[in-house]
C-alpha positions as CSV (number, residue, x, y, z in Angstrom):
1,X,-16.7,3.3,-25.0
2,X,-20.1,2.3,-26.7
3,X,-19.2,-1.2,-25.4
4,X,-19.3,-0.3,-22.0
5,X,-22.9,1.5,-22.1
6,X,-23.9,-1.5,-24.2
7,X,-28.0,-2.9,-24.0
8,X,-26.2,-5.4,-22.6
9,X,-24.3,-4.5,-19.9
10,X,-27.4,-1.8,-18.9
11,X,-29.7,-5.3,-19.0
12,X,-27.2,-7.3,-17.2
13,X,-26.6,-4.2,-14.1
14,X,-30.2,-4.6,-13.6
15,X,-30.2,-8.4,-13.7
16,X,-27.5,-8.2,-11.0
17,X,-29.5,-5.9,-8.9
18,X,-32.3,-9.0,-8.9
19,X,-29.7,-11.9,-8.6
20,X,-26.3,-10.4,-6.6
21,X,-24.7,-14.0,-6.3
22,X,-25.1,-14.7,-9.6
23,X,-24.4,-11.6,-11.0
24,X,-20.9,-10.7,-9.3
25,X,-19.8,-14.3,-10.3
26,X,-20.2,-13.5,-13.6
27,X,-18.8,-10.2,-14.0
28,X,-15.6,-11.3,-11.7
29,X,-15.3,-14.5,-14.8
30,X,-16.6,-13.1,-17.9
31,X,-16.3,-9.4,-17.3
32,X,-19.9,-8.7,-17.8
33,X,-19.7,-5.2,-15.8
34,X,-18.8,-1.8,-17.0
35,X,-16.5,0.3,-14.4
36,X,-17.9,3.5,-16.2
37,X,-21.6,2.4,-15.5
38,X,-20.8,1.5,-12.2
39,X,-19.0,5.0,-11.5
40,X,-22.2,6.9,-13.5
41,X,-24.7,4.9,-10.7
42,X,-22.3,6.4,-8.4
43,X,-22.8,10.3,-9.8
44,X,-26.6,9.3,-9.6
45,X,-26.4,8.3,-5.7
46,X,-24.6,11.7,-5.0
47,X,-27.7,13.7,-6.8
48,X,-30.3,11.6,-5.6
49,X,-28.6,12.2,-2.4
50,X,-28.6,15.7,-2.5
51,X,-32.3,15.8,-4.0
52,X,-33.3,13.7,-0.9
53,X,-32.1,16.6,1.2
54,X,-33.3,19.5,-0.9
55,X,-36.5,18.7,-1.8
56,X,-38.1,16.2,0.7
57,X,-40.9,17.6,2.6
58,X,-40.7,19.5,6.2
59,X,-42.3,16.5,7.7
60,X,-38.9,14.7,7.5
61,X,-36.0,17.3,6.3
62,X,-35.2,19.8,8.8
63,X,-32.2,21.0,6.7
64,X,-32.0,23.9,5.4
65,X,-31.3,23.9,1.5
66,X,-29.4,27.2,1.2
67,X,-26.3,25.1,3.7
68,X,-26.7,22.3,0.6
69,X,-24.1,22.3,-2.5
70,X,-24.6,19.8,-4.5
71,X,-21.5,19.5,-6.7
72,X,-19.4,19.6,-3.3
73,X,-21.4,16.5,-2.2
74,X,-20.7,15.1,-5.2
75,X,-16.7,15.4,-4.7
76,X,-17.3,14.0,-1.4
77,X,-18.9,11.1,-2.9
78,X,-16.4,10.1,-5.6
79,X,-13.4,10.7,-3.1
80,X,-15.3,8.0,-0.7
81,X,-15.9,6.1,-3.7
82,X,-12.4,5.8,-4.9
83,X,-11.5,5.7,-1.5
84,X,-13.5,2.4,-0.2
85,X,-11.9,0.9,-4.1
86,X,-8.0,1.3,-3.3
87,X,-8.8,0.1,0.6
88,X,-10.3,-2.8,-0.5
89,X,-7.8,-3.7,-3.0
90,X,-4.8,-3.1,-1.0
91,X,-6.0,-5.3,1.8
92,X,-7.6,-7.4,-0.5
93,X,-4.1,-8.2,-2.1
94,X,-2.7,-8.8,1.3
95,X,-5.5,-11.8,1.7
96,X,-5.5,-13.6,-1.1
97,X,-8.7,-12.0,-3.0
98,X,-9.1,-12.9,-6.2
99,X,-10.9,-9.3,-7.4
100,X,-9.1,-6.6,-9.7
101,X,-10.1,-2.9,-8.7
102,X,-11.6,-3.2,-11.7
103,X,-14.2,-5.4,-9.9
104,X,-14.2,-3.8,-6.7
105,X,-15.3,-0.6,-8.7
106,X,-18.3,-2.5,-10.1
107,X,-19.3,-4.4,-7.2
108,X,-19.8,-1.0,-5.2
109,X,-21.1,0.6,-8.1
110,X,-23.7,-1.7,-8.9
111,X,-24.9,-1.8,-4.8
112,X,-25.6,2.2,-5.4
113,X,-28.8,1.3,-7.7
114,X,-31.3,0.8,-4.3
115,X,-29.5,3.5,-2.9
116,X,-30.4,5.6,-5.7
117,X,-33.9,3.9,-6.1
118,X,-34.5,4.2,-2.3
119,X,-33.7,8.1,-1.8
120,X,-36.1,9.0,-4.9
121,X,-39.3,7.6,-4.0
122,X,-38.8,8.1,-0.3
123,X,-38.4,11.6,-1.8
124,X,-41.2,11.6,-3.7
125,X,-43.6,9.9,-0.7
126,X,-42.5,12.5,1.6
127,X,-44.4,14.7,-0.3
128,X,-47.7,12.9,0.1
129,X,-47.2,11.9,3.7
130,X,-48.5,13.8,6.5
131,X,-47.4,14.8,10.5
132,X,-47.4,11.2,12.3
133,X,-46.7,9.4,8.9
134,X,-42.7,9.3,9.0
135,X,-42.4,5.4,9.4
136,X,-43.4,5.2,5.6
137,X,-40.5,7.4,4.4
138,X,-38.0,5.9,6.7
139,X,-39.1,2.1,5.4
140,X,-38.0,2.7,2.2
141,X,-34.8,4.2,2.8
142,X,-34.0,1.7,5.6
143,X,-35.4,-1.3,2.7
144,X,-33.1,0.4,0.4
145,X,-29.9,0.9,2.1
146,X,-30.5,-2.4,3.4
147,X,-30.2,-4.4,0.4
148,X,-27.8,-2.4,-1.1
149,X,-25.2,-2.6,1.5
150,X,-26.4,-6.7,1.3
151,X,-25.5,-6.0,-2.4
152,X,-22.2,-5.1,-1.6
153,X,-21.5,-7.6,1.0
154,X,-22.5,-10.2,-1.8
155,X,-20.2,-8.2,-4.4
156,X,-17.4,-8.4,-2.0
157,X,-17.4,-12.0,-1.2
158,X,-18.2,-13.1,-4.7
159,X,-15.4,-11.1,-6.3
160,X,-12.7,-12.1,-4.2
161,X,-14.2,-15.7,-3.6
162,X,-14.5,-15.5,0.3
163,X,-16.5,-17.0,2.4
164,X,-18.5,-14.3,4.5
165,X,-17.0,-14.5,8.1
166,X,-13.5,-13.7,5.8
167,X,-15.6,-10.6,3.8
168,X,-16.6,-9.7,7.2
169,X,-13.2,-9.5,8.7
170,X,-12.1,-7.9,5.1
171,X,-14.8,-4.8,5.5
172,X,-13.6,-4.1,8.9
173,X,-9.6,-4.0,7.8
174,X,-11.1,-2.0,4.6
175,X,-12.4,0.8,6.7
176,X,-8.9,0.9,9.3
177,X,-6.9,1.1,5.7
178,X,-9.1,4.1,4.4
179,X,-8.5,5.7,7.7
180,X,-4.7,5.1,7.8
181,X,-5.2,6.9,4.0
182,X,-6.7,9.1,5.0
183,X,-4.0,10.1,8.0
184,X,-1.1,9.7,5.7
185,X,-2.7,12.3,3.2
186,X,-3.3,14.8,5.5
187,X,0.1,14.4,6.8
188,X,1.3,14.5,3.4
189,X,-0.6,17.9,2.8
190,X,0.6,19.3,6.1
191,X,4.2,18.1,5.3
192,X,3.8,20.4,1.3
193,X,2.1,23.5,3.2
194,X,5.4,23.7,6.0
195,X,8.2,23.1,2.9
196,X,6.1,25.8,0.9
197,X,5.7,27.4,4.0
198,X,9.2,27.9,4.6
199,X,10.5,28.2,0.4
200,X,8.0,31.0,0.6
201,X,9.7,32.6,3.6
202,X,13.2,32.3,2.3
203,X,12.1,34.1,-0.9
204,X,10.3,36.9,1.1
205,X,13.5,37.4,2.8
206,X,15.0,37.9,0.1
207,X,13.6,40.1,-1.8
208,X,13.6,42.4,1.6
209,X,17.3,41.8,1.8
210,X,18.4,42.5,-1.9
């Protein structure tokens, strides 16, 4: 375990954060990247997330903080997580990628750092900004999300070894796969609620009858 938090795999997130090509080459070849890193900057994005939300100033939150539940956020945010992994995998298997989940993990992981960076300060800058200021808070979020979905692209296409119009076409068949997922699970859970459904009514009827 102390392997994965190592100084050098903390040193070598935040070099791939500065150099993304680079970076995802090496962990997809000489497994430089930690999944449970990648899957703690994930935790952090959900909090900073919700912090965003709670504490950013009326000029630019209009949400109410008692509707806000932060550890549900946070489940919501690991099932995406984990969701976006085993889409990308299983259509990634289908085309010929050359990524593990394993490295899918990482590669999103490691795109959450501006994320996380991006939601703090603008955070923190909302607090200083006044009425007619907005466009500085919504500059560092847009900077932020903007390079860490750039990350991710990059993370993508390194891991697998695509070229980008083929981690294009790869996103777009990632998303229909988590939808078709998604379908087939709440099918699933409707499917266990009617057999349960039914078990359940059999046993009432019977212990009316006997």
């Amino acid at each position: 375990m102390s392997k994965n938090f190592s100084s050098e795999k903390i040193k070598y997130m935040f070099y791939t954060v500065s150099h993304p090509v680079e970076g995802y080459y090496w962990i997809r070849h000489t497994d430089k990247g930690s999944v449970p890193l990648a899957i703690i900057l994930v935790i952090l994005f959900a909090f900073s997330f919700s912090f965003n939300r709670l504490f950013s100033s009326f000029v630019v939150n209009e949400i109410d903080p008692r509707t806000i539940n932060s550890f549900t956020e946070l489940g919501g945010v690991l099932l995406l997580f984990a969701l976006l992994c085993v889409s990308n995998w299983s259509v990634t298997c289908l085309m010929q990628g050359e990524g593990r989940l394993k490295d899918i993990a990482i590669a999103i992981g490691y795109a959450m750092l501006p994320f996380i960076a991006a939601l703090n300060i603008a955070t923190i800058v909302s607090l200083y900004i006044a009425d007619g200021e907005e466009a500085f808070y919504y500059l560092i979020l847009v900077v932020g999300i903007a390079y860490g979905i750039i990350m991710m692209l990059l993370g993508i296409m390194q891991i697998h070894n695509y070229s980008l119009a083929k981690t294009l076409i790869t996103l777009i068949l990632t998303l229909m796969a988590a939808f078709i997922i998604i379908f087939i699970s709440l099918l699933l859970v409707d499917l266990i609620n009617k057999i349960y459904s039914f078990f359940y009514s059999i046993y009432i009827e019977l212990v009316f009858r006997v």
